[in-house]
C-alpha positions as CSV (number, residue, x, y, z in Angstrom):
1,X,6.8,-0.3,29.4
2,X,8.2,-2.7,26.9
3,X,8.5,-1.4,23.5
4,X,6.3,-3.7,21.6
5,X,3.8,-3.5,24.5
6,X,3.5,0.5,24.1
7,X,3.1,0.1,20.1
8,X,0.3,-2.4,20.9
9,X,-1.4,0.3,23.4
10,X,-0.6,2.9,20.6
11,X,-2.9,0.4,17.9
12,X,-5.3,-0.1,20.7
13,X,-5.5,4.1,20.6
14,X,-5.5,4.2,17.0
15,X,-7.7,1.3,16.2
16,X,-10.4,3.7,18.5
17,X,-10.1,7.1,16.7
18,X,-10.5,4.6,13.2
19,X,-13.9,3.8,13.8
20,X,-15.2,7.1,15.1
21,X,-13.2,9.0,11.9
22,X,-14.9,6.5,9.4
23,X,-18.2,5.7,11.3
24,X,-17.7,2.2,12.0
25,X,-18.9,-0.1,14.1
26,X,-17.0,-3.6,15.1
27,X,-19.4,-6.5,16.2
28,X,-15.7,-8.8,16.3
29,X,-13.9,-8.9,19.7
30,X,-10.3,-7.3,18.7
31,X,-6.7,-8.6,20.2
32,X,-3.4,-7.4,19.3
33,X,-0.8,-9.8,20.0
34,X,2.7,-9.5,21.6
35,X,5.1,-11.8,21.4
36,X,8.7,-11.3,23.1
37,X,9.7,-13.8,20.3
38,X,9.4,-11.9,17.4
39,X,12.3,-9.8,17.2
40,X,14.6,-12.9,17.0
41,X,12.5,-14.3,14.2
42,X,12.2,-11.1,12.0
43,X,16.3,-10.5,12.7
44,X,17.1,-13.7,11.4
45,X,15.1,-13.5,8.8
46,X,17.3,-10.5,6.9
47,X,19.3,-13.0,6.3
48,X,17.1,-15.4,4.6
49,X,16.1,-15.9,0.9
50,X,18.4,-12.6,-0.4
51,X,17.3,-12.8,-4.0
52,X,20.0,-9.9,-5.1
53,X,23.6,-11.6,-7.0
54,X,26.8,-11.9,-5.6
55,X,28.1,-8.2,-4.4
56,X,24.5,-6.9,-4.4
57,X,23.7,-9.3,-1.5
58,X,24.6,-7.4,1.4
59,X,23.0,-4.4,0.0
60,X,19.2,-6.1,0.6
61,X,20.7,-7.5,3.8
62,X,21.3,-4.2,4.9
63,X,18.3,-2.4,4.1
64,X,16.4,-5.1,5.7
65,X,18.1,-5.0,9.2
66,X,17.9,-1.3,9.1
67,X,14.2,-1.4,9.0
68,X,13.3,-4.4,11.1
69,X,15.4,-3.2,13.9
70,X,13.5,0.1,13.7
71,X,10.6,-2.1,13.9
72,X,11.2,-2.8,17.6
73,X,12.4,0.9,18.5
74,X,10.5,3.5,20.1
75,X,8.6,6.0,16.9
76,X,8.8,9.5,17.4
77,X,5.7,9.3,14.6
78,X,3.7,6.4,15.4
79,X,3.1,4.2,12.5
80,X,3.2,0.2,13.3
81,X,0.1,1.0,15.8
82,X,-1.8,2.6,12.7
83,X,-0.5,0.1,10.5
84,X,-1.8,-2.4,13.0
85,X,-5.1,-0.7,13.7
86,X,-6.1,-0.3,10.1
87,X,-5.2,-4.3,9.0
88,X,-7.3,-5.0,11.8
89,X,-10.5,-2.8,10.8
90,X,-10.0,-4.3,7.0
91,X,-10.4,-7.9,8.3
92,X,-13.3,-7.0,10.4
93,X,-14.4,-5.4,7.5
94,X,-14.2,-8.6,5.5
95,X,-16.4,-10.5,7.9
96,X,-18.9,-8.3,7.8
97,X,-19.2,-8.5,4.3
98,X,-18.7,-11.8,4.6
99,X,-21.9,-12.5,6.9
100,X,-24.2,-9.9,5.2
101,X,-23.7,-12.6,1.9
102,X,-24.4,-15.7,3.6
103,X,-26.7,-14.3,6.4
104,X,-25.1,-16.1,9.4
105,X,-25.0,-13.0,11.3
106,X,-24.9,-14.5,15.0
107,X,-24.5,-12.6,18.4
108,X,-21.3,-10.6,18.9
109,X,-20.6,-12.6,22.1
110,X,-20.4,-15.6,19.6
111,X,-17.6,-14.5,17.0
112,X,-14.4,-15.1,17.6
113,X,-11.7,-12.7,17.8
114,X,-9.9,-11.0,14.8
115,X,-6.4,-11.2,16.0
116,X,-3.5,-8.7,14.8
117,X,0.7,-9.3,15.6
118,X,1.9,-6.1,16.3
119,X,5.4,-7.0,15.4
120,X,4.0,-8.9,11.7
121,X,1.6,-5.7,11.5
122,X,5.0,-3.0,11.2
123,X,6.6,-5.4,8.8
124,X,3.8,-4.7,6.7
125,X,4.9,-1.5,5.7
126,X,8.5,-2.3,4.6
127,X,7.2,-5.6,2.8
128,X,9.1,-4.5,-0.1
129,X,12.8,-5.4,1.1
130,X,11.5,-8.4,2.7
131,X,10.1,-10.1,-0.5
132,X,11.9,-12.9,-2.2
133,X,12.0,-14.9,-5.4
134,X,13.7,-17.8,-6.6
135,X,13.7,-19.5,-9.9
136,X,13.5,-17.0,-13.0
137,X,17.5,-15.7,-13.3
138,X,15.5,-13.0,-15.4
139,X,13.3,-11.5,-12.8
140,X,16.3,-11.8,-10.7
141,X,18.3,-9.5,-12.9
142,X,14.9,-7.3,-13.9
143,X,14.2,-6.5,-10.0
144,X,17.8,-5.8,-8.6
145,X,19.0,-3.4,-11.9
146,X,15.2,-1.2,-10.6
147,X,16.3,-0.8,-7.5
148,X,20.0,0.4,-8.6
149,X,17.7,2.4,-11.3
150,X,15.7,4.4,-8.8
151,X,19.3,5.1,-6.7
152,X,20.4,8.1,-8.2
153,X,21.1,11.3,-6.9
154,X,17.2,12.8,-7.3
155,X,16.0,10.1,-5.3
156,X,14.7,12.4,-2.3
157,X,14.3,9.6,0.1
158,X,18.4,9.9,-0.1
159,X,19.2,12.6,-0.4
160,X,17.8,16.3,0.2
161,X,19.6,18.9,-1.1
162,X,19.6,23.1,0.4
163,X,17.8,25.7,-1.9
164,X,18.7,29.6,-2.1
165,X,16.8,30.5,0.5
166,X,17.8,27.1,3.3
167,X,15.2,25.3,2.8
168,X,15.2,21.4,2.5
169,X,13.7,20.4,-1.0
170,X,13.6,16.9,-2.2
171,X,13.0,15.2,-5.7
172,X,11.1,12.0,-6.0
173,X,11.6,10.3,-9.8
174,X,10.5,6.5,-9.2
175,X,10.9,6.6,-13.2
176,X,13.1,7.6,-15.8
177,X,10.2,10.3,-17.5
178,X,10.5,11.9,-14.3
179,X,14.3,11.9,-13.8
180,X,14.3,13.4,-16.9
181,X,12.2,16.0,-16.3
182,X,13.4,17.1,-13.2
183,X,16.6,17.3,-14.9
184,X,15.3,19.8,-17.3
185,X,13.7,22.0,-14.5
186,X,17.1,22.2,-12.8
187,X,19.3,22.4,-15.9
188,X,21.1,19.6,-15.6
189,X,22.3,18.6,-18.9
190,X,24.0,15.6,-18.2
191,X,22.2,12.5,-20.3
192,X,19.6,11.1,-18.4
193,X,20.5,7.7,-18.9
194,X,23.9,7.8,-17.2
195,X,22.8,10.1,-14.2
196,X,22.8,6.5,-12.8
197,X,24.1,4.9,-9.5
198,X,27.5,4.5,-10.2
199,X,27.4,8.3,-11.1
200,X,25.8,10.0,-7.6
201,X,29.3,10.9,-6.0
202,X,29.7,13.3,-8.8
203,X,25.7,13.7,-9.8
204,X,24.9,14.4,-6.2
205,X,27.0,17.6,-6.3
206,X,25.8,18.7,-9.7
207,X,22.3,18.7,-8.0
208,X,22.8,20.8,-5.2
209,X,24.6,22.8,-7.3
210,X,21.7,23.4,-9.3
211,X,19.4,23.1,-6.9
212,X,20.9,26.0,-5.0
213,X,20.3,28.8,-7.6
214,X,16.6,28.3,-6.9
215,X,14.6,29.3,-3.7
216,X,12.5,26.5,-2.6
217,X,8.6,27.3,-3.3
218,X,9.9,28.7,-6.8
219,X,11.8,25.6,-7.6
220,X,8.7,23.6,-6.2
221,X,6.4,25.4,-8.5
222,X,8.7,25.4,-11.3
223,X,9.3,21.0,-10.8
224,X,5.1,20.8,-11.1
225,X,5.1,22.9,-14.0
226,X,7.5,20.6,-15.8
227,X,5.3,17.3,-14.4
228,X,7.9,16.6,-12.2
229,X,7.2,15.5,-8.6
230,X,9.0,17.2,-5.7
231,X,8.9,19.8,-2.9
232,X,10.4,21.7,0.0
233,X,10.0,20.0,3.5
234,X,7.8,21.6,5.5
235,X,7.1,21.3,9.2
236,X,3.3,20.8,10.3
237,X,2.2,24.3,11.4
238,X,4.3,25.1,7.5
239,X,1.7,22.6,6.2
240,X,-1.5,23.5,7.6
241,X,-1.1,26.8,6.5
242,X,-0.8,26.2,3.1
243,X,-3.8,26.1,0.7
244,X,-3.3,22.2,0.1
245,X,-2.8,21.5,3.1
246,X,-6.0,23.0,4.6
247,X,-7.5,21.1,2.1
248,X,-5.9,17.8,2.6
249,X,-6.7,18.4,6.9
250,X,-10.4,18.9,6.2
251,X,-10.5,15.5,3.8
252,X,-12.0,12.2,5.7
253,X,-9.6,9.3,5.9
254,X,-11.4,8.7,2.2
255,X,-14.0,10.5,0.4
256,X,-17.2,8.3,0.0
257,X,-19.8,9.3,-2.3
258,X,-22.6,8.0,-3.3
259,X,-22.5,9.0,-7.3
260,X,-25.8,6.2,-8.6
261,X,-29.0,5.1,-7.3
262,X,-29.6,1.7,-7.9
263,X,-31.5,-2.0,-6.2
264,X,-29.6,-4.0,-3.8
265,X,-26.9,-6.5,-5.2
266,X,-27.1,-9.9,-4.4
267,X,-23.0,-11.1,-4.5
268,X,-23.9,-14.8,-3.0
269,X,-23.6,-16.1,-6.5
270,X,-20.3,-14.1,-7.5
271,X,-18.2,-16.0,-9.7
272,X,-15.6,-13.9,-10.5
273,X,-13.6,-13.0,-13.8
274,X,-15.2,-15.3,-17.3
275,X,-12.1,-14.3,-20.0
276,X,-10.8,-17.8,-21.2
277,X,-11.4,-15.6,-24.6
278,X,-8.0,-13.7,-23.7
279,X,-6.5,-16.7,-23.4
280,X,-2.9,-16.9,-22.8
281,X,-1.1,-18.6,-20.0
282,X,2.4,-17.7,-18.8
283,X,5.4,-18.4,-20.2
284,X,5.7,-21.3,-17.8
285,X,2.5,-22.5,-18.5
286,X,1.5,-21.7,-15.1
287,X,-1.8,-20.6,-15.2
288,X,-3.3,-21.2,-11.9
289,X,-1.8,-24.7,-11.2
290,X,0.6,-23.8,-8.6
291,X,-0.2,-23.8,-4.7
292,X,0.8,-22.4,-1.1
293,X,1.7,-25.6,-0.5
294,X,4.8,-25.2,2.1
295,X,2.4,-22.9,4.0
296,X,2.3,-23.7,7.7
297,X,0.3,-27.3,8.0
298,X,-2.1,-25.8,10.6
299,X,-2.7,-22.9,8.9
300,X,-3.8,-24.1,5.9
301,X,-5.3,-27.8,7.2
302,X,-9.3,-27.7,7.7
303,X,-9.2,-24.4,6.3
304,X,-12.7,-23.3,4.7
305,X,-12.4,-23.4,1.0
306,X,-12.1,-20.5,-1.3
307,X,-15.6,-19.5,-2.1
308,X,-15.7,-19.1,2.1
309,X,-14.0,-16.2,1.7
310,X,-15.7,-13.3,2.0
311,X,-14.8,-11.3,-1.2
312,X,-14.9,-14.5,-3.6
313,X,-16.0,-14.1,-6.6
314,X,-16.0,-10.0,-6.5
315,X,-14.6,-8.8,-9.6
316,X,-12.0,-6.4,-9.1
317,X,-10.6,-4.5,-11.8
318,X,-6.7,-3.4,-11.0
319,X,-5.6,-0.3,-12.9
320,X,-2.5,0.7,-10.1
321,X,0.8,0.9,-9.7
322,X,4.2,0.8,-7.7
323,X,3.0,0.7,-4.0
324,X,-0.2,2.3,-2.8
325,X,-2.8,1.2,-4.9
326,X,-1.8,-2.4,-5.4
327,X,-1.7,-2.8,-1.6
328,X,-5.0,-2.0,-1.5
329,X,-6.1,-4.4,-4.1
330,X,-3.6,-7.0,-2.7
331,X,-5.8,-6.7,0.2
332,X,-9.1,-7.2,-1.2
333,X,-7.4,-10.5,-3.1
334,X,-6.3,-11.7,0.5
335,X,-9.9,-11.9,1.1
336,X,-10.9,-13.3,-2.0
337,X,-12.1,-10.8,-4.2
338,X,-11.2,-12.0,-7.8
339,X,-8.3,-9.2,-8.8
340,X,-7.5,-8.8,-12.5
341,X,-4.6,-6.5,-13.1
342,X,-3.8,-4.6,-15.9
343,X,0.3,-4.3,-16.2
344,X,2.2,-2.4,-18.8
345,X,4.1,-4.8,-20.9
346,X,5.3,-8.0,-19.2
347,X,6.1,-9.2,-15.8
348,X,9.7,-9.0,-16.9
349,X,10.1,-5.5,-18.1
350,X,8.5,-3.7,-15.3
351,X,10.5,-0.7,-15.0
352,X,10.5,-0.8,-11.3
353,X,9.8,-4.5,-10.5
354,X,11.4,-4.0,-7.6
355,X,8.5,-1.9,-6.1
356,X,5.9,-3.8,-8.2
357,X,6.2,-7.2,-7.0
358,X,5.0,-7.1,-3.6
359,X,1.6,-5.5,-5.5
360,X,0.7,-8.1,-7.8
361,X,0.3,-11.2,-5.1
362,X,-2.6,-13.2,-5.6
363,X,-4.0,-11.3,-9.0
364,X,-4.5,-12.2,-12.4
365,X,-3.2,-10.1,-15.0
366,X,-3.1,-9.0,-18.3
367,X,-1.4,-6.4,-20.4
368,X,-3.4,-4.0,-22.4
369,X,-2.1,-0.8,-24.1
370,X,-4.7,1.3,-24.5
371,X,-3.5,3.5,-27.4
372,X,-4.5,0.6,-29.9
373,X,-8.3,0.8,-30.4
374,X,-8.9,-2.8,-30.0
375,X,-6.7,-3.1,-26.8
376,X,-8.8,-0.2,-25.6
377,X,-11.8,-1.6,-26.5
378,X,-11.4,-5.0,-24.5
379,X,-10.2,-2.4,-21.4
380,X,-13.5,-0.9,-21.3
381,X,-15.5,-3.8,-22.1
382,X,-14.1,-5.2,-18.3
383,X,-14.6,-2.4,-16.6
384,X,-18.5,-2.7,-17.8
385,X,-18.1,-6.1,-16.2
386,X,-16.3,-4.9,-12.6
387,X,-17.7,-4.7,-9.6
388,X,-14.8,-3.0,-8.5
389,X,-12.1,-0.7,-9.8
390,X,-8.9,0.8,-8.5
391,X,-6.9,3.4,-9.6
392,X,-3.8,4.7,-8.8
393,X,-2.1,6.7,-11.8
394,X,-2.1,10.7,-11.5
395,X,-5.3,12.3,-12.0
396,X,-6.7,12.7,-15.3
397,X,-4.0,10.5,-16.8
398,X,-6.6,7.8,-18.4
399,X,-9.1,10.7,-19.2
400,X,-8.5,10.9,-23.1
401,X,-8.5,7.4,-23.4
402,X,-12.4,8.2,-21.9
403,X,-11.5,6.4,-19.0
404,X,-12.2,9.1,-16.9
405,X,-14.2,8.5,-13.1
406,X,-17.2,10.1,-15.0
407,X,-17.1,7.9,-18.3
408,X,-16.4,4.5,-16.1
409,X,-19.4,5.5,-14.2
410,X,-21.4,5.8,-18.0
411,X,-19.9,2.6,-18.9
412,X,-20.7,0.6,-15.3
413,X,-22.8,2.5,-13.3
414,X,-23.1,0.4,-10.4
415,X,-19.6,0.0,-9.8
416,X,-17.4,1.0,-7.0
417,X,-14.6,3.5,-7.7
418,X,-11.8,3.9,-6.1
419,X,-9.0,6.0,-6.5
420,X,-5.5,7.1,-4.7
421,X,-4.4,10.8,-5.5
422,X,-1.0,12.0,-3.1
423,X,-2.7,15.8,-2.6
424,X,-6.6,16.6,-1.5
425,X,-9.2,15.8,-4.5
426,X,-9.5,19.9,-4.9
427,X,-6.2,21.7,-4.6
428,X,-3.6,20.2,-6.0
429,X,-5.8,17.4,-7.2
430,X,-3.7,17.4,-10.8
431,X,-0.3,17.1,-9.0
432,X,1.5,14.1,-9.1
433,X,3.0,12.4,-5.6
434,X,4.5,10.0,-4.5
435,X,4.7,8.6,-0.5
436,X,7.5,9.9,0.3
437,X,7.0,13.5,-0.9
438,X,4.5,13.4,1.4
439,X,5.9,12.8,4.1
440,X,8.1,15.3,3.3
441,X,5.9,17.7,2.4
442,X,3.3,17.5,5.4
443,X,5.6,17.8,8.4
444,X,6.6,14.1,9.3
445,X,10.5,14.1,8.4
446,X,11.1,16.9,10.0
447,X,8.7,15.6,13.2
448,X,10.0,11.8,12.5
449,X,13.6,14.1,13.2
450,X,14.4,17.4,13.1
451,X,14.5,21.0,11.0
452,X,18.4,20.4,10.9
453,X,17.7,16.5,10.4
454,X,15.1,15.5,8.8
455,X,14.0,11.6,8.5
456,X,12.1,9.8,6.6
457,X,9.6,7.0,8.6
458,X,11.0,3.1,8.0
459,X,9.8,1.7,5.1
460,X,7.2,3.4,3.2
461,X,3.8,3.8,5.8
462,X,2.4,6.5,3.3
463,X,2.1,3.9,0.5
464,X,1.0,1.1,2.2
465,X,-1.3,2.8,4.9
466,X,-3.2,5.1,3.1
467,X,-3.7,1.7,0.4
468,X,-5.2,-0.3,3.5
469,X,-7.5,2.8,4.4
470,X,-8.9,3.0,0.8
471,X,-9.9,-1.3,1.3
472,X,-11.5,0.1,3.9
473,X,-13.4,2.2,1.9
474,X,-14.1,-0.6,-0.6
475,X,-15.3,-2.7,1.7
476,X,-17.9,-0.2,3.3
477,X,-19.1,0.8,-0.3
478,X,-19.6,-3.3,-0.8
479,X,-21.6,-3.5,2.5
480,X,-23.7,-0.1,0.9
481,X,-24.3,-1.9,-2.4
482,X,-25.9,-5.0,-0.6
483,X,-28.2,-3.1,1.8
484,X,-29.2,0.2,-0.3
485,X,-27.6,-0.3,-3.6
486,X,-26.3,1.8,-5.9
487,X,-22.8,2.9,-7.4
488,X,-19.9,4.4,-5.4
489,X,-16.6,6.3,-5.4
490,X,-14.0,6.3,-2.5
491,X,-11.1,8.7,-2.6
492,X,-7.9,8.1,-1.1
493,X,-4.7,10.4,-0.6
494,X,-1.7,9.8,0.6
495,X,-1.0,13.6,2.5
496,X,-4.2,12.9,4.0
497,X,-2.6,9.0,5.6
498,X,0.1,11.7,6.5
499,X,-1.9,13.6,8.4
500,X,-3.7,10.8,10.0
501,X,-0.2,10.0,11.3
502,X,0.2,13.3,12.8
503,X,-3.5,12.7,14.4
504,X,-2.5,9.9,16.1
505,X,0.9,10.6,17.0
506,X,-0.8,13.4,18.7
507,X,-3.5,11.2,20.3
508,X,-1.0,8.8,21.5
509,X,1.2,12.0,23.5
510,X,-2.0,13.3,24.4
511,X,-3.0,9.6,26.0
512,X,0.7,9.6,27.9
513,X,-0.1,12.6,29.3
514,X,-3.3,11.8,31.1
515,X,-2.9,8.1,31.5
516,X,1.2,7.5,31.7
517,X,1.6,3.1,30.0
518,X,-1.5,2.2,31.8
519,X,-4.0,0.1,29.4
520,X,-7.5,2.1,29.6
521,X,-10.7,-0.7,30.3
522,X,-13.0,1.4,27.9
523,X,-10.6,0.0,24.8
524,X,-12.6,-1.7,23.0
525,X,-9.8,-4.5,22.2
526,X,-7.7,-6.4,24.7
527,X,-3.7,-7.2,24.3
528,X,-2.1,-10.6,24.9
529,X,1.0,-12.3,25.0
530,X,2.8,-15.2,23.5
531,X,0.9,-17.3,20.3
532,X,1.1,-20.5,19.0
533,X,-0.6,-19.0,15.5
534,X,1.5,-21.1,13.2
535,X,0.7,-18.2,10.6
536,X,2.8,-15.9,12.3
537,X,5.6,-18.9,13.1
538,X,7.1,-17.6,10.1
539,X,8.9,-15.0,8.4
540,X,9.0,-15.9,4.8
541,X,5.6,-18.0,3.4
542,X,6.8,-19.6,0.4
543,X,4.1,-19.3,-3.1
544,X,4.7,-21.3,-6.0
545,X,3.2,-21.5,-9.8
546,X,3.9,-17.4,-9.9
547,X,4.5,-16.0,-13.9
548,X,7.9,-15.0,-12.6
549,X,9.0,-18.7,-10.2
550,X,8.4,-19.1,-6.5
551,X,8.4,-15.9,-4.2
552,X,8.3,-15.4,-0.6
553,X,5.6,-13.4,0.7
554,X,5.9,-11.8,4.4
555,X,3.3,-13.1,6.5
556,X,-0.2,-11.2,6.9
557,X,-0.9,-8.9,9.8
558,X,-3.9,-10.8,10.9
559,X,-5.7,-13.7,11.8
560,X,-9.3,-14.8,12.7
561,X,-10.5,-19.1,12.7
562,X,-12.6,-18.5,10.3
563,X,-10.8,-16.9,8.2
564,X,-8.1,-18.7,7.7
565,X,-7.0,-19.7,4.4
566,X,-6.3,-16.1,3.0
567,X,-2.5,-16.7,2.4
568,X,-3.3,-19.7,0.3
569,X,-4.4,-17.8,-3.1
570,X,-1.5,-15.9,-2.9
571,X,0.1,-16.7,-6.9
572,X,-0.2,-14.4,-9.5
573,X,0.4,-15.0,-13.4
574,X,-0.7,-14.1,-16.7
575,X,-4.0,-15.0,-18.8
């Protein structure tokens, strides 16, 4: 069977086990697309819009055919058929909402289908080497000097060094706190600010030097200790035996609680964020004027208009960074929920922009520090306005600001909550993580390739995934809030997206065995071929009036008529 074909079958699998894991039922007929096409496209495309300066270009170029020609290779861990079959759940989501706020609920042999590309669906999870910008020579620089930044010789998607004992053990600092304090657990006292890129030849084997005089759970333990984040690979059966890991296998895809009793909301009047009070526009005096204009004609032409969307007017309150959470509030902005971010100092001075950017599509934003009172002050009085917020920073990190799940609940107790940890939300639940510690750490690099070998998956799935699970969380808290009422909380993790890979990698194998490449008739979605979706036409969709120029989004996963204009609300910039 064709490659693209099996991953399509894989999502068909995949999209199955979703509903019965999260209790879902789908009223919208479901189609993933294949189109023999795309591989062409998506290859030329690597070529396109390279943001990065003169000697740095072919460094982006190569990262991004790396990834897109895994994209079309057989996956010893299944991910684009997850990827594929949770997109496609979130926009069916979305309608749902959608109809229980205007009421036109018609038959289910009257919808029309919610359509997913399979190909466009794996690109979603390396979005960030396929993003581009034009227009701000300060951005430029800002992005391109994080990624060098985050290339060093602790960066455990690299590199993975041998402990004492033989074991694999990686490091994940994504920024320069953490280098520094993994540094300090492993003795290394070279300055932290020139163990840099131009230094791993030499820093590389100063690490395994170090990291050799420890054996690997100790050194583990001791990394934690010091706030660090890393670990020792371990394969699955090394996983589920451990206490966290029992923990994180017995978790849901997200834990959904009901935490307040409360009337039925009404959202059909949502109108979103009121803050002219805050006040300030961009430095290009861009706030809000720009538009998807070089979108595809069709795509955008007769489109319904904004309010038709069926998030609009939601107020989502963003309080995430890097990959996983954003992703999941980029989604929710897709379908017009009204997303205002709060960032860390300025657009410009991210210290890893180059992970950040893809997040902060279609969101306001604003930048509060909360240790000045008044700052602090204005952060609570919008979460008491929120219908939704989203968290993403390590547990317990906002809690003496009293922005703990508990006191947001005190301040806005009808709101939904929902937050990303890396471990389960009992053992380990303190522990800082990042996406590709767990990968490492649950058994897929050394599944993904071997004990001797291991390999990380393409691009980062355990970000992005586990982000698009937790909208789906969001969502079904909305749908509660309108029939039963009440406030909610929706936990994500990104070891339990991990595990949910191994699930259905396992379901897939399992599926092979009995069935062979045959399609099975009780799917409850269909495949197809070819598409003359203009959406999906192209790589690159161009967004202008952004606080940092024109970027180039990847196109969305899916599609549905009528829901159609989600790509066009795509800026961001500041207020």
């Amino acid at each position: 069977m064709d490659v693209m074909r099996q991953k399509a079958l894989e999502a068909q699998i995949c999209f199955e086990d979703l509903k019965k894991k999260l209790d879902v039922e789908v009223k919208d007929p479901v189609v993933f697309i294949v189109d023999d096409r795309r591989k062409k496209q998506l290859e030329k495309a690597c070529w396109q819009h390279d943001p990065f300066p003169g000697v740095l270009k072919p460094v982006l170029v190569s990262l991004r055919k790396k990834a897109v020609r895994r994209l079309f290779e057989p996956e010893k861990v299944v991910q684009t058929g997850p990827a594929a079959a949770i997109l496609t759940l979130d926009h069916c989501l979305a309608r749902e909402v959608g109809r229980l706020r205007t009421g036109e609920d018609g038959p289910a042999d009257q919808l029309t289908p919610v359509c997913c590309d399979i190909a466009t669906a794996g690109l979603q999870v390396i979005r960030l080497y396929m993003m581009a910008y034009e227009g701000n020579k300060e951005f430029i620089t800002s992005r391109y000097q994080s990624a060098i930044r985050v290339d060093n010789a602790l960066n455990g998607s690299f590199y993975k060094y041998r402990t004492k004992d033989g074991r694999y053990f990686s490091a994940h600092v994504y920024y320069e706190t953490q280098k520094a304090k993994m540094m300090k657990v492993l003795g290394i006292a070279k300055d932290p600010d020139k163990f840099v890129f131009g230094s791993t030849f030499f820093d590389r084997i100063t690490t395994q030097k170090a990291i050799a005089r420890w054996n690997g759970e100790e050194l583990e333990e001791a990394a934690f200790d010091g706030e660090a984040c890393a670990c020792v690979l371990r394969d699955r059966s090394e996983w589920d035996q451990m206490e966290v890991g029992k923990a994180v296998d017995a978790m849901p895809l997200y834990r959904f609680q009901k935490v307040w009793e409360g009337t039925p909301k009404d959202f059909r009047s949502a109108e979103g964020w009121r803050i002219p009070e805050l006040g300030n526009t961009d430095s290009a005096g861009l706030c809000g004027s720009g538009s998807a204009s070089d979108a595809p004609e069709d795509h955008v032409k007769g489109s319904a208009s904004e309010k038709a969307l069926p998030l609009a007017g939601i107020k989502v309150l963003d309080l995430t960074h890097i990959i996983a959470g954003p992703a999941c509030t980029r989604l929710l902005a897709e379908y017009g929920a009204d997303v205002l971010m709060i960032r860390r100092g300025t657009y410009m001075n991210q210290e890893q922009a180059m992970l950040e950017l893809d997040g902060w599509a279609g969101k306001k934003s604003i930048s509060l520090d909360f240790n000045d009172p008044q700052q602090l002050k204005r952060a609570k009085e919008l979460i008491s306005e929120a219908d939704v917020i989203v968290s993403s920073y390590q547990n317990g990190a906002l809690d003496h600001f009293g922005l703990s799940e508990e006191d947001i609940h005190r301040m806005n107790p009808d709101v939904v909550y929902a937050s990303m940890v890396c471990f389960s939300d009992t053992v380990w639940k303190q522990r800082p993580g990042w996406a590709p510690c767990a990968e490492d750490i649950t058994g897929l690099s050394i599944r993904n390739g071997s004990r001797e070998k291991p390999v990380n998956l393409n691009g980062v799935p355990l970000d992005y995934i586990p982000g698009f699970i937790l909208a789906a969380g969001v969502m079904k808290a909305l749908k509660m809030q309108m029939t039963e009422g009440g406030g909610y909380s929706v936990m994500g993790s990104l070891t339990r997206g991990g595990v949910w890979l191994h699930e259905c990698t396992d379901l897939v194998e399992t599926y092979r065995k009995i069935h062979g490449d045959a399609g099975d008739l009780t799917f409850s979605s269909r495949i197809s071929g070819r598409t003359k979706n203009p959406l999906w036409a192209e790589t690159f969709h161009k967004v202008e009036g952004n606080s940092v120029g024109t970027v180039y989004f990847p196109a969305p996963a899916t599609y549905s008529k009528d829901l159609t204009n989600t790509f066009s609300r795509m800026q961001f910039y500041n207020i």
